[in-house]
PyMOL Python script that loads the backbone (N, CA, C, O; Angstrom):
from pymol import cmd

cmd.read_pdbstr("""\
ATOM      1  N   UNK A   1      77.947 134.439  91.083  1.00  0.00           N
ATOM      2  CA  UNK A   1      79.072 134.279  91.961  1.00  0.00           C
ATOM      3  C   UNK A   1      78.616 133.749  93.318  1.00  0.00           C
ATOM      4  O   UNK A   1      78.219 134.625  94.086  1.00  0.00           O
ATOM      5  N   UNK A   2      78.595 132.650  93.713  1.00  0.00           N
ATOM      6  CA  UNK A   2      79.160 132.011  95.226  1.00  0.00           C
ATOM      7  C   UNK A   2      80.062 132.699  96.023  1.00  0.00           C
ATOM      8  O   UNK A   2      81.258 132.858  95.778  1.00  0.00           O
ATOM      9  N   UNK A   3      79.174 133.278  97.409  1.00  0.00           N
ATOM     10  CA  UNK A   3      79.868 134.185  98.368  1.00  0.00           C
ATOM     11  C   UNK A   3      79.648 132.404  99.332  1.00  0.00           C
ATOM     12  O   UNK A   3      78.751 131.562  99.279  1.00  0.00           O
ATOM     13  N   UNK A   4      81.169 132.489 100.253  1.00  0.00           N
ATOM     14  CA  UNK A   4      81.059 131.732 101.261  1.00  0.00           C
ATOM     15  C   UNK A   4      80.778 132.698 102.503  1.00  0.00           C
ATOM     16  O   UNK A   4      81.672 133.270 103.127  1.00  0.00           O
ATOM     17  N   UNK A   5      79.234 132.815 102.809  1.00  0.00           N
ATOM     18  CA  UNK A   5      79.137 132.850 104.131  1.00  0.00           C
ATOM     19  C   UNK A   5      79.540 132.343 105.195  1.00  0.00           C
ATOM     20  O   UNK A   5      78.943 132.734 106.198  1.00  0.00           O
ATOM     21  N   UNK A   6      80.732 131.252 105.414  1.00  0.00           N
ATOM     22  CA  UNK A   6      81.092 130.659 106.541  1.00  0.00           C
ATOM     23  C   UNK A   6      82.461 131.462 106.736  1.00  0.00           C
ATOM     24  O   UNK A   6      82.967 131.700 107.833  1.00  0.00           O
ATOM     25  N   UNK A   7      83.064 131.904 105.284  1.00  0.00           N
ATOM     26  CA  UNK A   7      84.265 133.006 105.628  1.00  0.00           C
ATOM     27  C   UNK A   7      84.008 133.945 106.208  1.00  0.00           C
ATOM     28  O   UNK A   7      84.649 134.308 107.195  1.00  0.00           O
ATOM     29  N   UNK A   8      82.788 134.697 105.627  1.00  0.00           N
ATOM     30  CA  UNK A   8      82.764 136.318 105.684  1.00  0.00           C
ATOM     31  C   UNK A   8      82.578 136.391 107.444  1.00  0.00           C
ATOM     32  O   UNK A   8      83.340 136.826 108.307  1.00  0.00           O
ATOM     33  N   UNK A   9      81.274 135.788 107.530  1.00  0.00           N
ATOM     34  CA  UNK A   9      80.528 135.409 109.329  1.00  0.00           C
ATOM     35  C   UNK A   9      81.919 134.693 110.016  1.00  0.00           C
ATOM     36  O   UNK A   9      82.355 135.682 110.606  1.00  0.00           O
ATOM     37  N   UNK A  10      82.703 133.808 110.256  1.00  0.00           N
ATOM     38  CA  UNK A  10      83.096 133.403 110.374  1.00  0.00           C
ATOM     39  C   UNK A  10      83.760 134.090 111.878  1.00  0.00           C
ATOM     40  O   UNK A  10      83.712 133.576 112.996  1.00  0.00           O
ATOM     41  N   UNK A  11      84.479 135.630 111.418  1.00  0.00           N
ATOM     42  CA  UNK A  11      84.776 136.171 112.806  1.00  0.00           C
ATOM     43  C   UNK A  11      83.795 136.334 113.597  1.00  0.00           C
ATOM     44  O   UNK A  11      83.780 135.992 114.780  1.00  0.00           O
ATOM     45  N   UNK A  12      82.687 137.004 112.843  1.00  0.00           N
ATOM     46  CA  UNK A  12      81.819 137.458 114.039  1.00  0.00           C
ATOM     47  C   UNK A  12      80.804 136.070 114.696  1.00  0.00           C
ATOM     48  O   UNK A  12      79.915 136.370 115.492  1.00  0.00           O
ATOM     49  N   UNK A  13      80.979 134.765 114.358  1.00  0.00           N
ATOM     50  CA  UNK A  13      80.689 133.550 115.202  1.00  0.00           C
ATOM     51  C   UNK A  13      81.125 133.855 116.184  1.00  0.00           C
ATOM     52  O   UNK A  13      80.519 134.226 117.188  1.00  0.00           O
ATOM     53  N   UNK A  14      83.021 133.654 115.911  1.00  0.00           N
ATOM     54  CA  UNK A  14      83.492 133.748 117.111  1.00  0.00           C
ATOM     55  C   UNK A  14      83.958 134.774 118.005  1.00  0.00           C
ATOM     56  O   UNK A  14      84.890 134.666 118.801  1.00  0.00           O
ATOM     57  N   UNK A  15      83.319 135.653 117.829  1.00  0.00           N
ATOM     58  CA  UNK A  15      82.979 136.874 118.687  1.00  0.00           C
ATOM     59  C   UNK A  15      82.078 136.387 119.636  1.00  0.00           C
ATOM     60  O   UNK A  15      82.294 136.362 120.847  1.00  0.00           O
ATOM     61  N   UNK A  16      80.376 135.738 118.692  1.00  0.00           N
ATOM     62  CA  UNK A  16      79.867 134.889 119.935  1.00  0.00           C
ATOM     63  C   UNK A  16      79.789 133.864 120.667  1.00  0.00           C
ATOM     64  O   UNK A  16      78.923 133.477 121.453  1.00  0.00           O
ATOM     65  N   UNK A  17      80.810 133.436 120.331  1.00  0.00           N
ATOM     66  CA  UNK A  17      81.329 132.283 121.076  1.00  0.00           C
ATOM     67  C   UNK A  17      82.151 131.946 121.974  1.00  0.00           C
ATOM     68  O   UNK A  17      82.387 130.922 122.615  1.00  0.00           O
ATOM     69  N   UNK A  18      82.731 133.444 121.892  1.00  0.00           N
ATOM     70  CA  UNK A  18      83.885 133.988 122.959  1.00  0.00           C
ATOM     71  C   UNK A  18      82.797 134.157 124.049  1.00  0.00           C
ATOM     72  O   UNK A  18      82.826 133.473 125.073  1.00  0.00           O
ATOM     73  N   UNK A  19      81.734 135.178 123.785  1.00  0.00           N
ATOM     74  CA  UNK A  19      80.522 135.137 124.892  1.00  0.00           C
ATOM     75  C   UNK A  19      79.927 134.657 125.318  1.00  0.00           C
ATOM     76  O   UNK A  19      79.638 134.948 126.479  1.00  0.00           O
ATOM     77  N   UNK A  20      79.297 133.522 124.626  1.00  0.00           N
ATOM     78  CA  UNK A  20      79.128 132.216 125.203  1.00  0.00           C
ATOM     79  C   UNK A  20      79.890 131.962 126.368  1.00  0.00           C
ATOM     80  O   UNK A  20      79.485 132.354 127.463  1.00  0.00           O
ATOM     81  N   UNK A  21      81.002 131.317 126.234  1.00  0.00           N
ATOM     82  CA  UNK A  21      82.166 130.854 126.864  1.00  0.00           C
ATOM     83  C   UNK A  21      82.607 132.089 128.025  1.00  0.00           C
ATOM     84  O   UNK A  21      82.764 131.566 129.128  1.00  0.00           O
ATOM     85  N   UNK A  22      82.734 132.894 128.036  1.00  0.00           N
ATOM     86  CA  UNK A  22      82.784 133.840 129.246  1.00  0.00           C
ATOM     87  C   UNK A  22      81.371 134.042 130.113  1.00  0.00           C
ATOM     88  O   UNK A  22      81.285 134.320 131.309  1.00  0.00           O
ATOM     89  N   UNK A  23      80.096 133.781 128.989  1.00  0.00           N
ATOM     90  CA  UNK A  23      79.182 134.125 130.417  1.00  0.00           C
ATOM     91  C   UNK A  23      78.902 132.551 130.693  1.00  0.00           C
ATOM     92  O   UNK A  23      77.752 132.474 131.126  1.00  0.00           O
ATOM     93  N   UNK A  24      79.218 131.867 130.652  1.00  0.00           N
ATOM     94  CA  UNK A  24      78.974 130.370 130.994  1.00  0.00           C
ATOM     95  C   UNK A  24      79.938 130.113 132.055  1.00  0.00           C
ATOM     96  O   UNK A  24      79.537 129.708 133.146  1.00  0.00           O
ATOM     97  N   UNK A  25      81.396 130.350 131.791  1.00  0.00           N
ATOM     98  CA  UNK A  25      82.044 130.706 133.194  1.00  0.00           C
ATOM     99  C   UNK A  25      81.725 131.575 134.119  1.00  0.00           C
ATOM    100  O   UNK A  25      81.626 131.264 135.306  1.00  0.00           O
ATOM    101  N   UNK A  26      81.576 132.495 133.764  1.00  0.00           N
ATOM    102  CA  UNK A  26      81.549 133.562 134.487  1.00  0.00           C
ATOM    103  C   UNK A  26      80.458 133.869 135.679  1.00  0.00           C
ATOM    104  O   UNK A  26      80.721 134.507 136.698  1.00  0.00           O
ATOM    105  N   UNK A  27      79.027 133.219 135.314  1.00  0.00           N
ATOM    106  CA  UNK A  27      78.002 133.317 136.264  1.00  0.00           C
ATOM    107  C   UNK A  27      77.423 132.059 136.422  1.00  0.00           C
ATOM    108  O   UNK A  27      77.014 131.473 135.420  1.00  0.00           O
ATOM    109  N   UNK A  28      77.348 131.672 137.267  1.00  0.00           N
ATOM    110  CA  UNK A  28      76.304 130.383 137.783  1.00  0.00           C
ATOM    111  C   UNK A  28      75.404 129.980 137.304  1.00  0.00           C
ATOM    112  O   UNK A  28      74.769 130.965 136.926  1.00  0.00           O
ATOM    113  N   UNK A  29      74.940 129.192 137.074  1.00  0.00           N
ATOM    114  CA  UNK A  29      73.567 128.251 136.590  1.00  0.00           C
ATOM    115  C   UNK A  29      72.374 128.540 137.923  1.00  0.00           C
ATOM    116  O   UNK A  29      71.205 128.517 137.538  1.00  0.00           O
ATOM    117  N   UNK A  30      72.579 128.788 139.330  1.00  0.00           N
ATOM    118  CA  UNK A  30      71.843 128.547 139.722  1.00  0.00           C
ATOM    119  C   UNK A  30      72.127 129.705 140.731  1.00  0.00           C
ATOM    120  O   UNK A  30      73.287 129.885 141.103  1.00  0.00           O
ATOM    121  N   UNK A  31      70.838 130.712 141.312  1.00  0.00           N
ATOM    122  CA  UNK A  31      70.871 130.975 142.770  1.00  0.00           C
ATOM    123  C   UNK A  31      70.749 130.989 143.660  1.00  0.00           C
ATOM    124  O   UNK A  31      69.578 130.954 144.038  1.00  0.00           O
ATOM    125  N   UNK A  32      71.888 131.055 144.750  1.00  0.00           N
ATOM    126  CA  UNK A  32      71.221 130.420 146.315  1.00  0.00           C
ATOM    127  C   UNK A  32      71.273 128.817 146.333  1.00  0.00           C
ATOM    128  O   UNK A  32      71.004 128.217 147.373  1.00  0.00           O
ATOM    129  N   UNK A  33      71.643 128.101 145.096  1.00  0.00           N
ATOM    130  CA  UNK A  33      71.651 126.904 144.722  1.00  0.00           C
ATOM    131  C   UNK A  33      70.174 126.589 144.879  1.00  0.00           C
ATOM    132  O   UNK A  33      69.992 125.575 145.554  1.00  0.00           O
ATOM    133  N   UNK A  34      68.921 127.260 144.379  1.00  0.00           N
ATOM    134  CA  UNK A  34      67.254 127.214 144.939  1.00  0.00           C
ATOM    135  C   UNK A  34      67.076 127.299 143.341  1.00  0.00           C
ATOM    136  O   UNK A  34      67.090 126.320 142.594  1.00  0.00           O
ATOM    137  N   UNK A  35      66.868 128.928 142.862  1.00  0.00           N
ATOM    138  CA  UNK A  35      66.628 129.538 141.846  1.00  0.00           C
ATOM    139  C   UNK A  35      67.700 129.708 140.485  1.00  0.00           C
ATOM    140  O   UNK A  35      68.864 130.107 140.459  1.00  0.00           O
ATOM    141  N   UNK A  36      66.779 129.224 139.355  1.00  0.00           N
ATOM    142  CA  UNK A  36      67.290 129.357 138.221  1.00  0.00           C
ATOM    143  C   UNK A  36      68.219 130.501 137.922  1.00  0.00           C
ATOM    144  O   UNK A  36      67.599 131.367 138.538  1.00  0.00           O
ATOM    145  N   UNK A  37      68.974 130.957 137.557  1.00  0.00           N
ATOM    146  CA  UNK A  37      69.990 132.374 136.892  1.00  0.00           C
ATOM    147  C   UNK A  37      69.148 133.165 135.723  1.00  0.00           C
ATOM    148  O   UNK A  37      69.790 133.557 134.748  1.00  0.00           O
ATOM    149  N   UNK A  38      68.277 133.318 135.760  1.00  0.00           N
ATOM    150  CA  UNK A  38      67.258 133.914 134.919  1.00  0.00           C
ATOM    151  C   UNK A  38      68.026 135.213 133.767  1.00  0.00           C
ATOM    152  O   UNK A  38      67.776 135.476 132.590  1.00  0.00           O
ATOM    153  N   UNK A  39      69.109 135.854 134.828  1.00  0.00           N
ATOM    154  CA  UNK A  39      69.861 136.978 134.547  1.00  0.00           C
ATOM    155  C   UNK A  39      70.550 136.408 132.908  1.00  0.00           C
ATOM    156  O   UNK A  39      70.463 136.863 131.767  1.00  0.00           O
ATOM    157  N   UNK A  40      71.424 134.878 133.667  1.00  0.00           N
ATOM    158  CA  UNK A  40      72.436 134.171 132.363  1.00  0.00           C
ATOM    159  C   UNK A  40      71.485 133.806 131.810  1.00  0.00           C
ATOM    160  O   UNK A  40      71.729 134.416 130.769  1.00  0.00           O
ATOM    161  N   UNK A  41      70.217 133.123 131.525  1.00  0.00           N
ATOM    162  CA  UNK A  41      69.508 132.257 130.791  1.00  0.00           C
ATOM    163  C   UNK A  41      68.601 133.943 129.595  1.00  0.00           C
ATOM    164  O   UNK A  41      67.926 133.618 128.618  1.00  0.00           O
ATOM    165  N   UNK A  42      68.715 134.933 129.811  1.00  0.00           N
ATOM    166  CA  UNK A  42      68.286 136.085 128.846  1.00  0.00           C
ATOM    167  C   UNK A  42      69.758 136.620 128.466  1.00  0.00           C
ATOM    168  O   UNK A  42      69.984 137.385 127.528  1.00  0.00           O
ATOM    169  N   UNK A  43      70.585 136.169 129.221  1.00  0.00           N
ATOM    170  CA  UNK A  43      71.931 136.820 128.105  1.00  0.00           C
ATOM    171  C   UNK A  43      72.080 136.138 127.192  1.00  0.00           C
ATOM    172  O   UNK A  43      72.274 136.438 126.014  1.00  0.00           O
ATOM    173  N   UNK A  44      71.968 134.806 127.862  1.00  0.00           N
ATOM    174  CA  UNK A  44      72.194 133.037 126.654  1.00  0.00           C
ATOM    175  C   UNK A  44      71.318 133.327 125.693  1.00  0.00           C
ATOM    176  O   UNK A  44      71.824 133.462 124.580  1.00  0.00           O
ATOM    177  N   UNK A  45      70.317 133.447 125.759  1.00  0.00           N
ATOM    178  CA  UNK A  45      69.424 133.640 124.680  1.00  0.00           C
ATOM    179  C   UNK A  45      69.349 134.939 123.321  1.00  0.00           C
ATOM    180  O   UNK A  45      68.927 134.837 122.169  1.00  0.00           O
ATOM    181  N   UNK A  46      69.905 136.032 124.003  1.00  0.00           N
ATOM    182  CA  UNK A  46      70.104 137.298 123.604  1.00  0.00           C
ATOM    183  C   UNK A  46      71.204 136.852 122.608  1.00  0.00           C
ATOM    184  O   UNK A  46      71.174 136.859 121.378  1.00  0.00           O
ATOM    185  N   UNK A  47      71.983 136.543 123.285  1.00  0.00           N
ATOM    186  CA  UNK A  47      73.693 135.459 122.047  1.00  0.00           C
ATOM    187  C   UNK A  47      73.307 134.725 121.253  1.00  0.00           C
ATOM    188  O   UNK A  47      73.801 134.715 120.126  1.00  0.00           O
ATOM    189  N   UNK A  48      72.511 134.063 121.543  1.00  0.00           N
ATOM    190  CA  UNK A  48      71.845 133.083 120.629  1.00  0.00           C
ATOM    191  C   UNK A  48      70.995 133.655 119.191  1.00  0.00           C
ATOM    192  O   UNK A  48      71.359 133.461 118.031  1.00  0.00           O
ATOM    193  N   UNK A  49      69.836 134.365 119.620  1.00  0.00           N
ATOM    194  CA  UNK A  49      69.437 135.265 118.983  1.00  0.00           C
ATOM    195  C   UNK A  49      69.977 135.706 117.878  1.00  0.00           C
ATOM    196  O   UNK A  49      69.377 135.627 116.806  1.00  0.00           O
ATOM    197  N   UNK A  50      71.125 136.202 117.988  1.00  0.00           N
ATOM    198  CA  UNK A  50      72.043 137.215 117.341  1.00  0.00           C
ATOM    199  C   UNK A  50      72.920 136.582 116.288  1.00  0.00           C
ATOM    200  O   UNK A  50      73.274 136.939 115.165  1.00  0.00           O
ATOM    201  N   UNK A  51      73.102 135.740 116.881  1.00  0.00           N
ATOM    202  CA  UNK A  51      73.841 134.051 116.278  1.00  0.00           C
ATOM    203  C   UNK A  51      72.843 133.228 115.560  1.00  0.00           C
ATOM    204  O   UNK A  51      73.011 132.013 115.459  1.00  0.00           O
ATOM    205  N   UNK A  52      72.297 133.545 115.293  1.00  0.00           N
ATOM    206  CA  UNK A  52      70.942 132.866 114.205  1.00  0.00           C
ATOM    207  C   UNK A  52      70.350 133.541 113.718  1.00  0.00           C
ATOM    208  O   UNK A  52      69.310 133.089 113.240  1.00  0.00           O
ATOM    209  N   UNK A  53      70.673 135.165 113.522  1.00  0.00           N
ATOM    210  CA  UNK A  53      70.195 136.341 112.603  1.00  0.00           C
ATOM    211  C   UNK A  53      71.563 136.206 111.278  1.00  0.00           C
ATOM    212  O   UNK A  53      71.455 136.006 110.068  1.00  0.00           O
ATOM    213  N   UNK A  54      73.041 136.455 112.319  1.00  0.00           N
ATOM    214  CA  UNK A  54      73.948 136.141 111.471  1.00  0.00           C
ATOM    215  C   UNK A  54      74.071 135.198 110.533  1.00  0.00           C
ATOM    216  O   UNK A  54      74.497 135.355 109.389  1.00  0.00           O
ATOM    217  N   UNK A  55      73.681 134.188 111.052  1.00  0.00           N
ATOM    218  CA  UNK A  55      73.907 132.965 109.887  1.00  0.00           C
ATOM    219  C   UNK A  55      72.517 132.888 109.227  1.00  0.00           C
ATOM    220  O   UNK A  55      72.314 131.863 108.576  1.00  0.00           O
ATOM    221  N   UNK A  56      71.767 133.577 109.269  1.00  0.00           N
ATOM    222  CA  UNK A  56      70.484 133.372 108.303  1.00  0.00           C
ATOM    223  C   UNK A  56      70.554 134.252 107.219  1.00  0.00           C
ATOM    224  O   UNK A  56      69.938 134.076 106.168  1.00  0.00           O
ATOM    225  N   UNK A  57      71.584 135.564 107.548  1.00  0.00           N
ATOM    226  CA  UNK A  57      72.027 136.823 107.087  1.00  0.00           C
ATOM    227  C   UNK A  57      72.254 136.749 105.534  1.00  0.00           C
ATOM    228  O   UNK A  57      73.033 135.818 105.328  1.00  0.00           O
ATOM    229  N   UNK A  58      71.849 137.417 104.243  1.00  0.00           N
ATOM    230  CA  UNK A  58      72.655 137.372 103.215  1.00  0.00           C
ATOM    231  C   UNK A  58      73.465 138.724 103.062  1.00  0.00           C
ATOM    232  O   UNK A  58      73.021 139.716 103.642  1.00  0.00           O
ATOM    233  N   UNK A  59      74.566 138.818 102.354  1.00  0.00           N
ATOM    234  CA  UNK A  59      75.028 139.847 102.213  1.00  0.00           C
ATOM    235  C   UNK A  59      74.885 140.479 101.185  1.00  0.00           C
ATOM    236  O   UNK A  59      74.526 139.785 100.234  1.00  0.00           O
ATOM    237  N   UNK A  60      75.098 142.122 100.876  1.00  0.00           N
ATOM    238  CA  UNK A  60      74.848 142.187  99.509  1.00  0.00           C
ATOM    239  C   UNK A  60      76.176 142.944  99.128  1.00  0.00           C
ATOM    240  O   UNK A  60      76.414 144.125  98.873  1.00  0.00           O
ATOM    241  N   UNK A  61      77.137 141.524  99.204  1.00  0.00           N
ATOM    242  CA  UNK A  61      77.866 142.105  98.696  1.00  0.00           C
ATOM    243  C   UNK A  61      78.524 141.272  97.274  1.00  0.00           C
ATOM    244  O   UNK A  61      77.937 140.221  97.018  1.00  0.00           O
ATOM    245  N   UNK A  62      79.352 141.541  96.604  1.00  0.00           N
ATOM    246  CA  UNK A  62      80.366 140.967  95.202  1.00  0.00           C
ATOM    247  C   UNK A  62      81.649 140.857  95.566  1.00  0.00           C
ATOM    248  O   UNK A  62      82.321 141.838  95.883  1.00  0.00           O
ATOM    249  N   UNK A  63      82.182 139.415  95.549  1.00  0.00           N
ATOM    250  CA  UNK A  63      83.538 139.155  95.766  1.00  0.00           C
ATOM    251  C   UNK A  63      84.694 140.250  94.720  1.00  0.00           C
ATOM    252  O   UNK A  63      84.300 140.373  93.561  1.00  0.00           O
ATOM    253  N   UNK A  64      85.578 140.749  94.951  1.00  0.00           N
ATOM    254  CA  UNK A  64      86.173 140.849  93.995  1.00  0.00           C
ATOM    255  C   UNK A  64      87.380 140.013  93.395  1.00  0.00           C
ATOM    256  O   UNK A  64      88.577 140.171  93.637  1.00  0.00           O
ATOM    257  N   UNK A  65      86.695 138.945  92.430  1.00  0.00           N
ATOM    258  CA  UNK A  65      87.488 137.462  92.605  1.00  0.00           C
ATOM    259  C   UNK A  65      89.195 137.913  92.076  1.00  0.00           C
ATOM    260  O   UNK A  65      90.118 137.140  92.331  1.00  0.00           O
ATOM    261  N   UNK A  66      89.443 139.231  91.331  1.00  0.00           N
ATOM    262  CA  UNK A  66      90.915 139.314  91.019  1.00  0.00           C
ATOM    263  C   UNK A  66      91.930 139.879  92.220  1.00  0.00           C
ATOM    264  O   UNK A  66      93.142 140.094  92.190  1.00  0.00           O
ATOM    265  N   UNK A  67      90.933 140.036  93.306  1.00  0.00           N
ATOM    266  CA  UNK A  67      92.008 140.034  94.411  1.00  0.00           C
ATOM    267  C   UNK A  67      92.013 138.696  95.447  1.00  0.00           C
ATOM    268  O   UNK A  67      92.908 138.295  96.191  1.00  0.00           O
ATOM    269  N   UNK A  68      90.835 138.238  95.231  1.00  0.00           N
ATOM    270  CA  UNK A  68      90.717 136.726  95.865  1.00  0.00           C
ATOM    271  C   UNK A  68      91.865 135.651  95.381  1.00  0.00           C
ATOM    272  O   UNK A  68      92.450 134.763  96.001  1.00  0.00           O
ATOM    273  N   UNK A  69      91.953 136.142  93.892  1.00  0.00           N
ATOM    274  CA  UNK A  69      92.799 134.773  93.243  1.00  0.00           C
ATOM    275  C   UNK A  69      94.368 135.593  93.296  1.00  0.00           C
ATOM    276  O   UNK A  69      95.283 134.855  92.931  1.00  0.00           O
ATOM    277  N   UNK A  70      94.673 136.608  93.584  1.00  0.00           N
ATOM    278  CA  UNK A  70      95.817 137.271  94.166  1.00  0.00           C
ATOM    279  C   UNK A  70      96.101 136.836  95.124  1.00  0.00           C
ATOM    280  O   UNK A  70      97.139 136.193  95.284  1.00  0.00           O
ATOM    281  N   UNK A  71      95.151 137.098  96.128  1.00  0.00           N
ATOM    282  CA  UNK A  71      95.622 136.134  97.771  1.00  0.00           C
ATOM    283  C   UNK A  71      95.987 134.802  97.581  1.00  0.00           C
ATOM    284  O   UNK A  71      97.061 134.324  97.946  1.00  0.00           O
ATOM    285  N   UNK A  72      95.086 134.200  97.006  1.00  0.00           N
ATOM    286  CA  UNK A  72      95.372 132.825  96.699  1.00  0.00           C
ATOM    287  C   UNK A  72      97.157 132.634  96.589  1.00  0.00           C
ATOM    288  O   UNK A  72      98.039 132.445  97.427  1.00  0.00           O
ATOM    289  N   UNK A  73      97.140 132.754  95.481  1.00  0.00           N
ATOM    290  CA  UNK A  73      98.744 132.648  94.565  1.00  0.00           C
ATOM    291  C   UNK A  73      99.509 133.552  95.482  1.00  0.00           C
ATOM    292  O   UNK A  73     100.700 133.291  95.318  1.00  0.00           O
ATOM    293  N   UNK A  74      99.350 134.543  96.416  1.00  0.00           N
ATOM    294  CA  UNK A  74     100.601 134.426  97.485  1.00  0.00           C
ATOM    295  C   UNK A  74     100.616 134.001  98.798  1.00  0.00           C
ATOM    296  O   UNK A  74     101.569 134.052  99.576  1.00  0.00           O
ATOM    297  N   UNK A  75      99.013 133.391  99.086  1.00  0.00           N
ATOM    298  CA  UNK A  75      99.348 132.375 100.086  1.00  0.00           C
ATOM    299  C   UNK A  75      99.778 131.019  99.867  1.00  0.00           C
ATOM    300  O   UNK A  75     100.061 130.242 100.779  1.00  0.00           O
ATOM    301  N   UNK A  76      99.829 130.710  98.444  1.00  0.00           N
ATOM    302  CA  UNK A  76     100.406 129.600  97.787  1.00  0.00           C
ATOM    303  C   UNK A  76     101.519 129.462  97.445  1.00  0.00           C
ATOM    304  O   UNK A  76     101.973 128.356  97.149  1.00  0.00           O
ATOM    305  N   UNK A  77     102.309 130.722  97.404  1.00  0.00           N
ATOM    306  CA  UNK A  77     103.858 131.280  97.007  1.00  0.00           C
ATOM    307  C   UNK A  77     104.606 131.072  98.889  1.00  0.00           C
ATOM    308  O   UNK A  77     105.644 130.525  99.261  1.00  0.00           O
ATOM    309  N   UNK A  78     103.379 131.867  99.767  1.00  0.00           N
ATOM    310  CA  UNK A  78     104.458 131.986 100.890  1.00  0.00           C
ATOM    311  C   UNK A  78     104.530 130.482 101.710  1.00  0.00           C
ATOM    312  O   UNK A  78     105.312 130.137 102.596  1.00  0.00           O
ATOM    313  N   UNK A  79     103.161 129.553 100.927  1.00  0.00           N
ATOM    314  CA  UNK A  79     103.435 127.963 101.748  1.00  0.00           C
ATOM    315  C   UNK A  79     104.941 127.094 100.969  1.00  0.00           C
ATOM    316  O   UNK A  79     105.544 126.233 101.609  1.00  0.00           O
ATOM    317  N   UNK A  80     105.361 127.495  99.558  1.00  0.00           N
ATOM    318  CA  UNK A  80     106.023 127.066  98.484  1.00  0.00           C
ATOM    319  C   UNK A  80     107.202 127.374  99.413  1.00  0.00           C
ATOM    320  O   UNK A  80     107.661 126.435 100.064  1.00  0.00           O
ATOM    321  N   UNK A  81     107.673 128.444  99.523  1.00  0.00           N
ATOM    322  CA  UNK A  81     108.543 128.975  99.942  1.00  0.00           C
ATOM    323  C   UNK A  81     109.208 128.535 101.665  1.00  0.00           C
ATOM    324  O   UNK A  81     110.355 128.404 102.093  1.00  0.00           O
ATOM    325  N   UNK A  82     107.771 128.403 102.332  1.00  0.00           N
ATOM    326  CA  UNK A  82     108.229 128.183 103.848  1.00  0.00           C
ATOM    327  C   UNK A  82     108.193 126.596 103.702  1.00  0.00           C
ATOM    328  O   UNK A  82     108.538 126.123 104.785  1.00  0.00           O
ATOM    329  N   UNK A  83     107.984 125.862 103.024  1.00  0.00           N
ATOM    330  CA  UNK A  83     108.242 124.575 103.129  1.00  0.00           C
ATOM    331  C   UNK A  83     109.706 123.986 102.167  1.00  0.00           C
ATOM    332  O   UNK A  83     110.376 123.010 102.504  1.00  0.00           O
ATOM    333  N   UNK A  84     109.896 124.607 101.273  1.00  0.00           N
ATOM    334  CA  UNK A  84     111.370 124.945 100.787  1.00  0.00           C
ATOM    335  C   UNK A  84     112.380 124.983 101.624  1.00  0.00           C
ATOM    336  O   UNK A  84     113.468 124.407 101.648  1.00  0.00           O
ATOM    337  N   UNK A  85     111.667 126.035 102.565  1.00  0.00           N
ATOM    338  CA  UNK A  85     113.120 126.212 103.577  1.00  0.00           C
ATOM    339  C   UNK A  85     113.366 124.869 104.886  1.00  0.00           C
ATOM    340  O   UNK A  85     114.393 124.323 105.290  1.00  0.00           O
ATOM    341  N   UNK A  86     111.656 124.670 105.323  1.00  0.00           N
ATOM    342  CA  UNK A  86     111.790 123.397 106.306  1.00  0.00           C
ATOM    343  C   UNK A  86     112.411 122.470 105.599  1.00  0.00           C
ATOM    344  O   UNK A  86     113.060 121.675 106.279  1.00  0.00           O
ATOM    345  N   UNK A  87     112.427 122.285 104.254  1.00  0.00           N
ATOM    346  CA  UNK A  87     113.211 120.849 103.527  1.00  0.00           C
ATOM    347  C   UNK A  87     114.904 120.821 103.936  1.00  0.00           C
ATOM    348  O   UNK A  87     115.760 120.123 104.479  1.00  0.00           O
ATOM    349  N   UNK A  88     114.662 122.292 103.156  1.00  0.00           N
ATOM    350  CA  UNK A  88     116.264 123.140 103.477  1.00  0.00           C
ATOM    351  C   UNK A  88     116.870 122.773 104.976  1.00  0.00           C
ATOM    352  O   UNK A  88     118.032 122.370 105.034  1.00  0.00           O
ATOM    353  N   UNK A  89     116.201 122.890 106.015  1.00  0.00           N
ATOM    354  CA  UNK A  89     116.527 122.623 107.412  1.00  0.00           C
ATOM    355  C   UNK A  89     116.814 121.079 107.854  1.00  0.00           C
ATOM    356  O   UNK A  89     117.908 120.805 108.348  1.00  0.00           O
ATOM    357  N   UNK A  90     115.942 120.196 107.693  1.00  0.00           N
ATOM    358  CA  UNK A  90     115.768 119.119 107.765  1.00  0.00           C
ATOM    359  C   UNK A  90     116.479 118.174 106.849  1.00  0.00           C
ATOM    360  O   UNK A  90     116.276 116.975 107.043  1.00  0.00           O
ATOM    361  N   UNK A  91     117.332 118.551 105.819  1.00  0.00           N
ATOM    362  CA  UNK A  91     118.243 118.190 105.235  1.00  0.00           C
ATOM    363  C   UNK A  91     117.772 117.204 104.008  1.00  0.00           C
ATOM    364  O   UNK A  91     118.477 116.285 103.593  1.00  0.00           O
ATOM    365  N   UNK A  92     116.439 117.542 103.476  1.00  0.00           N
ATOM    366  CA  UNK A  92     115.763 116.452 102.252  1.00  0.00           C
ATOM    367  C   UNK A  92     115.684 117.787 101.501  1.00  0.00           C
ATOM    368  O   UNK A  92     115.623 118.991 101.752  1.00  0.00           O
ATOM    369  N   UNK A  93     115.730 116.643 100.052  1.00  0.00           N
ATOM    370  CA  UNK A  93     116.288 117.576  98.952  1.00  0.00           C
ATOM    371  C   UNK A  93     114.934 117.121  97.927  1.00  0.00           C
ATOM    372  O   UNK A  93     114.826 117.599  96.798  1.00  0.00           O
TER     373      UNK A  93
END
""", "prot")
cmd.dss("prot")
cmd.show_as("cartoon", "prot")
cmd.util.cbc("prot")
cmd.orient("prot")
């Protein structure tokens, strides 16, 4: 069985990427405009770190594909359905 690691990881990327993006705003590149941010450049790295353990990561886990192919067929039922009704709205038959 083929696990997609880009699903499972997928939130916790962007968990670090949210952090990224907040300490990159959040603190300066430089201090005194003299000295490097040494402080951000070991958080950056610390994120980074962590973010290249994850994606190197295997899991040990087993899909359970009869609820996978359940989701499937009612996220395929509720696109059937909500585009039914946009037809319905938009007046094509």
């Amino acid at each position: 069985m083929v696990i997609d690691y880009d699903l499972v990881c997928g939130g916790v990327r962007g968990v670090h990427l949210k952090d990224l993006i907040l300490l990159h705003t959040a603190l300066a590149d430089w201090v005194d405009d003299v000295y490097v941010n040494f402080r951000k450049m070991v958080q950056l790295s610390m994120i980074y770190t962590e973010l290249m353990q994850v994606q190197n990561a295997t899991l040990p886990i087993e899909p359970n594909m009869d609820l996978v192919n359940t989701v499937r067929v009612c996220i395929l039922h509720q696109f059937i359905i909500g585009f039914s009704l946009f037809q319905s709205i938009i007046g094509v038959v």
